[in-house]
C-alpha positions as CSV (number, residue, x, y, z in Angstrom):
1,X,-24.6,-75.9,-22.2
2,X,-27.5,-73.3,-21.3
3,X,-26.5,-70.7,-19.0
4,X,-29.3,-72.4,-16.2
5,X,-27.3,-75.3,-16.6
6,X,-23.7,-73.4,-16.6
7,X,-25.4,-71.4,-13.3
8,X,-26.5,-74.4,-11.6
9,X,-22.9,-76.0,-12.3
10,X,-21.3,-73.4,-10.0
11,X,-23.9,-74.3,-6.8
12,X,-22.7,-76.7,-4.6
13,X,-25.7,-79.8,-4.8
14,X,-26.2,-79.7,-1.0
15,X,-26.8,-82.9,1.0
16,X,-26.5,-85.9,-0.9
17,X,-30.3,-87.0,-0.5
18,X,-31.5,-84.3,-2.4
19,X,-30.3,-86.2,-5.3
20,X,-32.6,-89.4,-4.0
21,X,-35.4,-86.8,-3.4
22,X,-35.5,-86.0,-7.0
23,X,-34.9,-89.0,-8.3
24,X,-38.2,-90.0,-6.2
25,X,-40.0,-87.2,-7.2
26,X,-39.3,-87.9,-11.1
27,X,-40.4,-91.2,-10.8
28,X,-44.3,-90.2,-9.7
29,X,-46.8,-89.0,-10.6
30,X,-48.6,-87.3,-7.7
31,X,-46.2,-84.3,-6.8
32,X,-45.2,-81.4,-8.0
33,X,-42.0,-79.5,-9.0
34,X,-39.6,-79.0,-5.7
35,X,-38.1,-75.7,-5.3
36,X,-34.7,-76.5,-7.5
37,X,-31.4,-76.2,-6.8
38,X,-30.9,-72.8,-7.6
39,X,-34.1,-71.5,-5.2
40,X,-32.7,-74.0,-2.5
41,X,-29.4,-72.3,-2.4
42,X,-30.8,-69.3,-2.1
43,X,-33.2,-70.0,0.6
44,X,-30.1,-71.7,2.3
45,X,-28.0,-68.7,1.8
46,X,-31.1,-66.5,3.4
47,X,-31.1,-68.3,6.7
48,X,-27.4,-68.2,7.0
49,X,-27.0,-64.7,6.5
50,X,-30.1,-63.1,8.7
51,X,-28.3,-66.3,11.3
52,X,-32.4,-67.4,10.9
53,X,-33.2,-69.7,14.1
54,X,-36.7,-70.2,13.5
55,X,-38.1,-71.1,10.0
56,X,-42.0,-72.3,9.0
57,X,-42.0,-74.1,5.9
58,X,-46.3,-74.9,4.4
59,X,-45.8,-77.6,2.6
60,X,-43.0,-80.2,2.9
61,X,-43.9,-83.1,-0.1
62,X,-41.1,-85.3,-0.8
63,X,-38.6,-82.9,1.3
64,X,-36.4,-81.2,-1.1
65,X,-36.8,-77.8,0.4
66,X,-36.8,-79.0,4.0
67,X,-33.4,-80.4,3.6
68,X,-32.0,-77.2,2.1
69,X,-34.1,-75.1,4.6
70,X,-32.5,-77.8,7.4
71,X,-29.3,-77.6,6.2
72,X,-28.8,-73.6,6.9
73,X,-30.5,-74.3,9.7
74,X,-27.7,-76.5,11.3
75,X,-25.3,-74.2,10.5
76,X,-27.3,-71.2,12.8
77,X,-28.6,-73.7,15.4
78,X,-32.1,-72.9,14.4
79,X,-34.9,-75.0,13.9
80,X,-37.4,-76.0,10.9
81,X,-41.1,-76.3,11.8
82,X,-42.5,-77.8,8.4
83,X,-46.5,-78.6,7.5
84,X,-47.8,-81.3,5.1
85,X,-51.1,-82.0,4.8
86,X,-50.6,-85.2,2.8
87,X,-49.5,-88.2,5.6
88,X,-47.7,-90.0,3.2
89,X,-45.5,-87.1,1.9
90,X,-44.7,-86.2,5.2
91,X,-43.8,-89.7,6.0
92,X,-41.8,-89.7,3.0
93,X,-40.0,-86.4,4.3
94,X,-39.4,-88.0,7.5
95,X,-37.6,-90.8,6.1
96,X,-35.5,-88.3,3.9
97,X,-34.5,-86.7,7.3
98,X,-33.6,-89.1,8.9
99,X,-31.1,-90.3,6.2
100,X,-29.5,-86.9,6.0
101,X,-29.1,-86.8,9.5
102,X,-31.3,-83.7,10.5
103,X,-33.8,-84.6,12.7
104,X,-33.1,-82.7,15.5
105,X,-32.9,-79.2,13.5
106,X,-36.8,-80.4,12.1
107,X,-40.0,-80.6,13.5
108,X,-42.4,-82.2,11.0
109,X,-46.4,-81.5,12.0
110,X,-49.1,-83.2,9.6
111,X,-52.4,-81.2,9.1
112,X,-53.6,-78.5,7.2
113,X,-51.9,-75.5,7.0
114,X,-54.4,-72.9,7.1
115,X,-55.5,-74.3,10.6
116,X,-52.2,-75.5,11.8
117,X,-50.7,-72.3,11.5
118,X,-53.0,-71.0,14.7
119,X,-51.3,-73.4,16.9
120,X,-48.0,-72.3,16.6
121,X,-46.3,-69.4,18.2
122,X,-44.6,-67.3,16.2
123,X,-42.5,-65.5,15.5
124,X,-40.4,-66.8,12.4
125,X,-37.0,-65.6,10.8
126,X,-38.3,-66.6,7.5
127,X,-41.5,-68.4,6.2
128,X,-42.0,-70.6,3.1
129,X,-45.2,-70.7,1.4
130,X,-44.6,-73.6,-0.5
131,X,-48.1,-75.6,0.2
132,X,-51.3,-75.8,-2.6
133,X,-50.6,-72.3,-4.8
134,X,-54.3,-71.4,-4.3
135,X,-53.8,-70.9,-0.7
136,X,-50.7,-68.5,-1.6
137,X,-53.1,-65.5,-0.7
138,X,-55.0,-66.7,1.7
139,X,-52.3,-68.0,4.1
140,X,-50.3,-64.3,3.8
141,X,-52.4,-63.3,6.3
């Protein structure tokens, strides 16, 4: 056993669909690695210790790190305002919320990013960049 895998042994796997939402994402083609479990607990841990109530997540895909970041967010009665450019991964996301049961702690908006972000009033708790990586500089503004 690595020590990743030893690591990862000790963190609780979260909500069950983030095993479905892996298993989705390994079977295609079009999406890129999720955040993992061991940067998904961490994130989780993040909200629940600053008690984060608002969070701004760029880039949903299949979900992974909305559940995680939904999770905490449950826990401190906050609220997840996600971005996905891509209709059908958002639609995909919304189906994986709905199965976990965390609709009410997420607010899904489709659109770009970069112009998405100037309708909505800040400020956040904590923001994941997590959208196309060659927007990473751009969108720290």
């Amino acid at each position: 056993m690595s020590i990743i895998e030893y690591i990862e042994s000790l963190i609780p796997a979260g909500n069950e669909q983030l095993v479905k939402i892996i298993h989705q994402q390994n079977t295609r083609n079009d999406t890129s690695p999720n955040i993992g479990l061991q940067a998904g607990r961490l994130l989780s841990l993040l909200i629940q210790m600053i008690q984060a109530k608002r969070v701004l997540e760029f880039g949903t895909c299949l979900g992974y790190s909305t559940v995680w970041l939904a999770e905490a967010l449950r826990t401190t009665g906050g609220k997840l305002i996600s971005i996905e450019q891509k209709k059908e991964f958002l639609e995909i996301t919304r189906k994986n919320i709905v199965e976990t049961g965390l609709s009410e702690f997420v607010d899904l908006i489709w659109g770009d990013a970069n112009i998405v972000i100037d309708q909505i009033e800040g400020p956040f708790d904590l923001i994941l960049q997590d959208s196309d990586k060659k927007l990473y500089s751009q969108m720290l503004d």
